[in-house]
N, C-alpha and C positions, 0 to 999 in steps of 0.2 A: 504494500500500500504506500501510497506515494505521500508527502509531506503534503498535498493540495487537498488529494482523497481525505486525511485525518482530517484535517482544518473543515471538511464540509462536513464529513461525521459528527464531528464537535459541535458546529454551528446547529445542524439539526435537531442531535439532543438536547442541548441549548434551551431552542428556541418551542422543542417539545416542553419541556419541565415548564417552564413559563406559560406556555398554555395552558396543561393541566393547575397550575396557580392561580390562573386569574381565572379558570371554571369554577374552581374551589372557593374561589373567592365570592363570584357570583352567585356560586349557590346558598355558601354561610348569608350571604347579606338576603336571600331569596325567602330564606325559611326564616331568619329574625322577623322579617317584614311579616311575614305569613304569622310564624307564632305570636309576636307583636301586637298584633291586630286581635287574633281570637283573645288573647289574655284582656286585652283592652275592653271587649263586646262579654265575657263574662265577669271581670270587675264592676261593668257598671252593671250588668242586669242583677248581680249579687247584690250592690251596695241599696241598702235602704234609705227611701225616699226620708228627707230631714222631717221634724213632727211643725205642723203647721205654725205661727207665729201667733201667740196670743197678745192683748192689751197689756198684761199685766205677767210680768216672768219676772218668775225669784232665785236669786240669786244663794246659792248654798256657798258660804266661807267653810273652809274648814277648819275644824277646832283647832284651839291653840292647845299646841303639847307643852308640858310642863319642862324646863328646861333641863330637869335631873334625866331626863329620858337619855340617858346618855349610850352610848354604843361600849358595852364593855369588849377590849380588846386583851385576849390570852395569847402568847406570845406571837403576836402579828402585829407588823407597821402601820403606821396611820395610812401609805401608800399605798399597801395590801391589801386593807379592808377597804379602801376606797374605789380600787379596781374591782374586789370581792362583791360591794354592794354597785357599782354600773353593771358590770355581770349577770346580775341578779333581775333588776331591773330591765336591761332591755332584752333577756332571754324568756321573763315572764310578762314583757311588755304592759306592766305596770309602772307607774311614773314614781320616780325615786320620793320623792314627797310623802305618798301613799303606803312605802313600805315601812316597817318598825322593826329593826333589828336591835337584838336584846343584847348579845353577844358573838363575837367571832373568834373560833378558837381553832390553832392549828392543830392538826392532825398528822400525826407520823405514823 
């Protein structure tokens, strides 16, 4: 095989892988768009309609916690328990507010 024959061989494999990439490519972007969309059409027919607007809405504060409520921590960092409880928080997708943690104690 001649030094010309390589160079076209090359060129051809080349210029094959790049096509099969930009297939690839159009198909990833084909089915996002596709998945995309149905995720789109069942979020809103799941999501419930808001409850009408009254004259008059009240407003719930939440109670004021006593300030002894404190977080006991057994041997763990103020850093630890601080990641320990956002963890906590947005794995049980309740708002950090909302939670009471009494104590955090490591375990070995």
């Amino acid at each position: 095989m001649t030094f010309y024959e390589s160079l076209m061989v090359g060129l051809f494999c080349f210029t094959g892988v790049f096509l099969v990439l930009v297939v690839l490519n159009l198909l990833i972007r084909l089915f996002s768009a596709v998945l995309g969309s149905a995720a789109k059409k069942t979020s809103s027919a799941a999501k419930p309609e808001p409850p009408a607007a009254t004259s008059q809405q009240t407003v719930k504060t939440p109670e004021t916690k006593d300030s002894s409520n404190q977080v006991e921590l057994i041997d763990v960092d103020d850093a630890t328990a601080a990641v320990i409880m956002a963890i906590v928080s947005h794995e049980t997708g309740i708002p950090l507010s909302n939670l009471e943690f009494k104590y955090i104690k490591l375990v070995q």
